[in-house]
C-alpha positions, 0 to 999 in steps of 0.5 A, spaced: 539 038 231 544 038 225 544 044 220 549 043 215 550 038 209 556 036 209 558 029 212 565 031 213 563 036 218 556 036 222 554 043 225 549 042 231 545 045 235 541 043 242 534 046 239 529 048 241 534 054 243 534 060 248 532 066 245 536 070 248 537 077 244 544 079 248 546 071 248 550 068 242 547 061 240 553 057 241 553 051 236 557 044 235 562 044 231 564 036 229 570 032 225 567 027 222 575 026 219 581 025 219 582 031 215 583 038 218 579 044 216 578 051 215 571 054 217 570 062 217 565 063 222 563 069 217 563 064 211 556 062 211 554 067 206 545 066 204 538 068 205 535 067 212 529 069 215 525 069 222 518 067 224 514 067 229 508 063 230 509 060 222 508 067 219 515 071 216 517 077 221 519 083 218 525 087 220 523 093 225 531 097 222 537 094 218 544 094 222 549 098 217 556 097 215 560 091 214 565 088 218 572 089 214 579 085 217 585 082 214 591 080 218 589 078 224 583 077 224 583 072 220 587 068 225 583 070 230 576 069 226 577 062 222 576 056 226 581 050 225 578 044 226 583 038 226 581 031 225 575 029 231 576 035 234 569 036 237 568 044 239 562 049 241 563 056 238 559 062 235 558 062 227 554 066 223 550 062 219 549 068 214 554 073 214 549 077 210 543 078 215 542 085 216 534 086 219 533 088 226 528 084 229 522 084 235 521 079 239 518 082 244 512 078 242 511 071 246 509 064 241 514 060 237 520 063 234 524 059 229 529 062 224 529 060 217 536 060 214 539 058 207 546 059 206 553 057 203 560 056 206 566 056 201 572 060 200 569 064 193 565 068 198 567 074 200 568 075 207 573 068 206 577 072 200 578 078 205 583 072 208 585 069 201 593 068 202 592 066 209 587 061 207 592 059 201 598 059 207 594 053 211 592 050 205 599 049 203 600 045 209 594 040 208 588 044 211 581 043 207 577 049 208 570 047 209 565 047 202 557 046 206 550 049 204 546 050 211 539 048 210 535 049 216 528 051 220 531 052 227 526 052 233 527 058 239 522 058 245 522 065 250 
């Protein structure tokens, strides 16, 4: 399943997904172009919302704090896509989501998302100069929406 909307970039996903709590959801990434690109995989910033059975699942808490970095691990967080390349990765598809969720019940899980990629979004401007640095050399950092209904299965 494609998520993204660029045509430069595809993200994709073999759905319906594992619902696993302790395991990441490992995505594709694909380049499409002759162009290498920057993806911050806290870079998709937006609204994102789980259902269960076609009805909106409440949050049981909320995670506190944020993620701060600078330096290094912005080198170790943004993902280099050169020309072609194909990679699987984890990604968060919105930065933002911080509810706690109970999937402790059986039925049809999916996860709404709604987000935005681009270097104007907060956690890509705590990377500013080092953005600015691959840019200099040619590098095109991502610019996408996601607009997606992902089906997850227990």
């Amino acid at each position: 399943m494609k998520l993204n909307k660029s045509k430069n970039i595809d993200i994709l996903v073999k759905v319906p997904v594992e619902l696993i709590v302790e395991k990441p959801v490992i995505y594709t990434l694909k380049n499409n172009t002759n162009n290498t690109y920057i993806i911050d995989s806290y870079g998709y910033v937006g609204k994102s919302y789980w259902e269960l059975n076609n009805e909106i699942l409440n949050p049981i808490n909320f995670s506190r704090g944020y993620y701060s970095r600078e330096g290094e691990d912005c080198r170790n967080d943004l993902i280099i896509l050169k020309p072609k390349q194909k990679m699987d990765t984890i990604l968060s598809l919105n930065y933002m989501e911080r509810g706690i969720y109970d999937f402790s019940k059986t039925g049809n899980y999916s996860r709404n998302i709604e987000s935005r990629h681009s270097k104007e979004n907060g956690m890509p401007l705590s990377c500013k100069q080092y953005i600015n640095d691959l840019e200099k050399k040619g590098y095109i950092m991502l610019d996408d929406n996601i607009v997606a209904k992902i089906p997850f299965i227990k």
